[in-house]
TIRO-462587 format. One line per field, with one value per residue (C-alpha): residue number from 1; residue in one letter; x, y, z. Coordinates in nm, 3 decimals. Layout:
BEGIN
k [NUM; ...]
r [a; ...]
east [X; ...]
north [Y; ...]
up [Z; ...]
***
This chain:
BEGIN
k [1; 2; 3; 4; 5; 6; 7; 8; 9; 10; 11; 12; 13; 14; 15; 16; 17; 18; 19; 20; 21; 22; 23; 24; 25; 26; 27; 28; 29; 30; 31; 32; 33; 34; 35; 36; 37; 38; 39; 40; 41; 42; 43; 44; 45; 46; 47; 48; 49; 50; 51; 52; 53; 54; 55; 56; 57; 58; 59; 60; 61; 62; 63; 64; 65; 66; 67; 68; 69; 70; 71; 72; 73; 74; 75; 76; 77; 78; 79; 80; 81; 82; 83; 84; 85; 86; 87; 88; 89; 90; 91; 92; 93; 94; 95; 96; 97; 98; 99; 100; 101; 102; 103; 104; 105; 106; 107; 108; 109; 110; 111; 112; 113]
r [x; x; x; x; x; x; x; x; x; x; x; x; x; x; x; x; x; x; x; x; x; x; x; x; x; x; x; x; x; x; x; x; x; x; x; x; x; x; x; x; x; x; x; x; x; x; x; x; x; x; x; x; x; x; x; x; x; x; x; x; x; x; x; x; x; x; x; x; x; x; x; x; x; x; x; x; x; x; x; x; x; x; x; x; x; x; x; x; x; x; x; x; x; x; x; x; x; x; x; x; x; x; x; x; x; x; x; x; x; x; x; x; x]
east [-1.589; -1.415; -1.334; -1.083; -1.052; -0.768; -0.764; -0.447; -0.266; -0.145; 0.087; 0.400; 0.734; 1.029; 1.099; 0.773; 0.524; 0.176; -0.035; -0.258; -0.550; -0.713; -1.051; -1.149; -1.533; -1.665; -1.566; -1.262; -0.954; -0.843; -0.748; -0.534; -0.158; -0.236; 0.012; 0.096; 0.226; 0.300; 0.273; 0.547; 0.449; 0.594; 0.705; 0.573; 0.362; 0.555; 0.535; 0.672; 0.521; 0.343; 0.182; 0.109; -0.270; -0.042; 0.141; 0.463; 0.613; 0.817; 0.968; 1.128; 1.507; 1.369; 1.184; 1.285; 1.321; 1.090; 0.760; 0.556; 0.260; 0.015; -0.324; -0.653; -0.880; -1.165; -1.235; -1.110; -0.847; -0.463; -0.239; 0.104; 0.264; 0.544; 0.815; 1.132; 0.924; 1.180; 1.082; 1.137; 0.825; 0.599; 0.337; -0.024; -0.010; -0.260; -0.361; -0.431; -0.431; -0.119; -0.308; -0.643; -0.878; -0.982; -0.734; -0.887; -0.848; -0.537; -0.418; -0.165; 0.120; 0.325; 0.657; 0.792; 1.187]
north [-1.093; -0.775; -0.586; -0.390; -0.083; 0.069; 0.419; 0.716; 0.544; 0.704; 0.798; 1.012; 1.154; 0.990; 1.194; 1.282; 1.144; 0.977; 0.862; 0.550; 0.459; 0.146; 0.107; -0.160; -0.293; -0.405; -0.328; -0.510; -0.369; -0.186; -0.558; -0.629; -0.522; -0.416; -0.397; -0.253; -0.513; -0.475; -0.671; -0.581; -0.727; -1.101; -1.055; -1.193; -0.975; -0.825; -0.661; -0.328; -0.156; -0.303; -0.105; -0.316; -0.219; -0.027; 0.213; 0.050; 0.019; -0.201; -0.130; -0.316; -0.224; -0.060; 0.191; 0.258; 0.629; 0.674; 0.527; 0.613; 0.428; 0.499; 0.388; 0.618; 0.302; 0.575; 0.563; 0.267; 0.312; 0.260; 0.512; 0.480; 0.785; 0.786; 1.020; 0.976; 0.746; 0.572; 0.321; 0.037; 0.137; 0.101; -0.223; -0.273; -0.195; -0.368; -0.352; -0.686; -0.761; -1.034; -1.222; -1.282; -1.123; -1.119; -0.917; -0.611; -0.530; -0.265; 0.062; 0.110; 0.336; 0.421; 0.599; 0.722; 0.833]
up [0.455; 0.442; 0.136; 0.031; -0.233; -0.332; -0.489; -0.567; -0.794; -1.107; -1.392; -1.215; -1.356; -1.154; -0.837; -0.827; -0.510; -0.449; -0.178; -0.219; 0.012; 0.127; 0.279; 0.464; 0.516; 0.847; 1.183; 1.256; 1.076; 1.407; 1.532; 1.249; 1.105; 0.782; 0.479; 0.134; -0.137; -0.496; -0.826; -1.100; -1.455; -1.418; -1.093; -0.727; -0.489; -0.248; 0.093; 0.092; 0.405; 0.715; 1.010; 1.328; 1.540; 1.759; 1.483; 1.470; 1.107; 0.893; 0.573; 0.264; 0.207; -0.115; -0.002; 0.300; 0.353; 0.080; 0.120; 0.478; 0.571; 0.814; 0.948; 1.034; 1.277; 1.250; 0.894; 0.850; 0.625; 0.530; 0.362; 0.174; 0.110; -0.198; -0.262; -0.428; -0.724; -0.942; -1.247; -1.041; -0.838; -1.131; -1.010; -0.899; -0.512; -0.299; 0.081; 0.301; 0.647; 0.561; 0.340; 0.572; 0.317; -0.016; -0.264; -0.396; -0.683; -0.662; -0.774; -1.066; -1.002; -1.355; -1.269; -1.599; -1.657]
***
């Protein structure tokens, strides 16, 4: 079973910018899409970013422009860079390969006004 950890997250003024990582056990997260999702307090997970295996990207309408996410195969890891932060961005953000593993256990971005 692969595992995921999440680390970068943080306390940040608004405007300000962050970049979480993911890191995947095992030797198979080459062969997957991998994505970044987020948890607001009593709100659903969503998908905000997705990377397919060959680099292509998709994007929610809300941070589009914003948020970049990108994939390094050799270490096994997934990025999401974060500029622009608003309040609205505050949420635990998690990394999953849509949904196939087991949920780690995320990293807390705080965007204060």
């Amino acid at each position: 079973q692969v595992q995921l950890v999440e680390s970068g997250g943080g306390l940040v003024q608004a405007g300000g910018s962050l970049r979480l990582s993911c890191v995947a056990s095992g030797s198979i997260f080459s062969l997957y899409p991998m994505g970044w999702y987020r948890q607001a307090p009593g709100k659903q997970r969503e998908l905000v970013a997705r990377i397919s295996t060959g680099g292509s990207t998709n994007y929610a309408d809300s941070v589009k422009g914003r948020f970049t996410i990108s994939r390094d195969n050799a270490k096994n890891t997934v990025y999401l860079q974060m500029s622009s932060l608003t309040p609205e961005d505050t949420a635990v953000y998690y990394c999953n390969a849509d949904g196939r593993w087991a949920w780690g256990q995320g990293t807390q971005v705080t965007v204060s006004s």
